[in-house]
N, C-alpha and C positions, 0 to 999 in steps of 0.2 A: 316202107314208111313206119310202121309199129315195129318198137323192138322188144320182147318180153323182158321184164325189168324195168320197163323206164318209167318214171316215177309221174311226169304227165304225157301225155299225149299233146295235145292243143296248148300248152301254157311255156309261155317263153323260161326257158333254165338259167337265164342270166342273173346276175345279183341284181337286185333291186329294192330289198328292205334290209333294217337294219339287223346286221348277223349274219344276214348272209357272206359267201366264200368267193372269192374271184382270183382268177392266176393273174399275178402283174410279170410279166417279162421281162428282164434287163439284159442288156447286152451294152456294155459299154467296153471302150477300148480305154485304155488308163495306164501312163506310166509315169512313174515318179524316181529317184535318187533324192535319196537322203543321205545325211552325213553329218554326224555330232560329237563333237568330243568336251570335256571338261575338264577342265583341271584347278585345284584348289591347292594351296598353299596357305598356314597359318601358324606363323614360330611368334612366340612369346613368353618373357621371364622379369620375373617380377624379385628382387633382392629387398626383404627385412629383415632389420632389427629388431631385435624386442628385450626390452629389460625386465629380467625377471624382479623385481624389487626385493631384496634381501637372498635369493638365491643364488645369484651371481657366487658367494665365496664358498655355499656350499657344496656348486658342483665342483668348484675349483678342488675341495678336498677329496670329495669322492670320486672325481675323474681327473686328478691334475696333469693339466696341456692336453686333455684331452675334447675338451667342450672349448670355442672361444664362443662369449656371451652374443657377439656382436652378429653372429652368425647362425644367431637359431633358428629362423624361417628363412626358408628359400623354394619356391616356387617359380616351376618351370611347366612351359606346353609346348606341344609342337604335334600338329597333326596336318595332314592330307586326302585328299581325295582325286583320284582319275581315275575319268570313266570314259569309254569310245566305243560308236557303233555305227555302223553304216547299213544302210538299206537300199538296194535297188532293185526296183521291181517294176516289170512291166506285166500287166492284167490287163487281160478281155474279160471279166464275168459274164459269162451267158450264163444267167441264173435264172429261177423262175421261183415267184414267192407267192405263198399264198397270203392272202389280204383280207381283212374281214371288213363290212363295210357297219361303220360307228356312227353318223348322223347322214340324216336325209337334210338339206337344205332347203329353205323355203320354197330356190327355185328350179326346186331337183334334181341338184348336183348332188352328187355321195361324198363320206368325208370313209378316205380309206386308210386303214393301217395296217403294215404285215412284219415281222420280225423270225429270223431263223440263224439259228446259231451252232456251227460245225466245230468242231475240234477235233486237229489231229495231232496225236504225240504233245506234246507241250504249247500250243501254237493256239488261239480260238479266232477262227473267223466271224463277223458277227455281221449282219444285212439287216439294217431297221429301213422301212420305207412308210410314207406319209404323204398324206396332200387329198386332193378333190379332183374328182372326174366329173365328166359327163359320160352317164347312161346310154346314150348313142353312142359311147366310143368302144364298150365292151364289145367283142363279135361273138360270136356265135358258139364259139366252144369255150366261152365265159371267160376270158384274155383280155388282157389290156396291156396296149406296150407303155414303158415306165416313159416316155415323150411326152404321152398322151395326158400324163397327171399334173393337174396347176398345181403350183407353189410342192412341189416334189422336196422332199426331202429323204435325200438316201444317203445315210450311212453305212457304208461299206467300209473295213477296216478289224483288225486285230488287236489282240495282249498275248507275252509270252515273255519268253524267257529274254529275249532279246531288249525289248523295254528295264527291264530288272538291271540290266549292263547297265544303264547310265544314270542311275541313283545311287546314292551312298546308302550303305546298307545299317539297317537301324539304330545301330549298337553306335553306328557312329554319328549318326543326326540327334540320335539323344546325349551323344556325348557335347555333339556343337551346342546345343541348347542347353546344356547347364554346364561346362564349364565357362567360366568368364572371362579368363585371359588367353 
């Protein structure tokens, strides 16, 4: 029954005030296919005149049949954008996260939150989880299954290089934002 180390004897090790650590358990089965593609397309050209006022004969002398007047601006655009990526993924995460517990509720339910963030190679997995328990539902080796937590909010989900496919790359959204035609 005593084990050298153990930090009480007689006193329950479950969470139960605030700051204390609890494992929340997730095991979910999860599959999803995705599939995006986009394409932009934007040609346009703009033909002016402009009269130089009293220059007009003197390019004529210093460039003759080289300049016509009527032809000094001319403004043209033409840009694009495609981008495509597909995802399909089928996940079971059996994960287990640790949770700190953040308010006690009047009527002694706990308000919990746990976050943990992996990255591999280029890729970041990230696990936020939230919500409220009931105290009765922790066991014994301070566990809670992620069913058990009201108003549960878990985020599961990544960033990487795959997301980056399907945006237009800077040079070219600052270019859609100031050029005008």
């Amino acid at each position: 029954m005593w084990r050298p180390g153990s930090r009480d004897f007689f006193k329950d090790q479950r969470a139960s005030t605030v700051g204390d650590i609890l494992t929340v358990t997730i095991d979910i089965s999860d599959n999803a296919t995705l599939s995006n593609s986009t394409s932009r397309s934007r040609v346009a050209a703009e033909n002016t005149s402009a009269t130089l006022p009293g220059y007009e004969a003197s390019l004529d002398q210093i460039l003759p049949e080289a300049v016509v007047p009527s032809n000094l601006v001319d403004l043209d655009s033409d840009g694009s954008t495609t981008g495509a990526g597909s995802i399909t993924r089928s996940e079971s995460p059996a994960l287990q996260v640790a949770a700190t517990v953040l308010q006690i509720l009047p009527n002694g339910n706990l308000v919990i939150a746990g976050r943990q963030e992996v990255r591999v190679n280029f890729e970041v997995r990230e696990l936020l989880i939230t919500g409220g328990i009931r105290p009765q539902y922790i066991d014994t080796t301070n566990q809670i299954s992620y069913e058990k937590i009201a108003e549960a909010r878990i985020r599961y989900g990544g960033r990487g290089q795959l997301s980056d496919v399907q945006q237009p790359r800077y040079g070219q959204q600052i270019y859609d934002l100031i050029w005008p035609f």
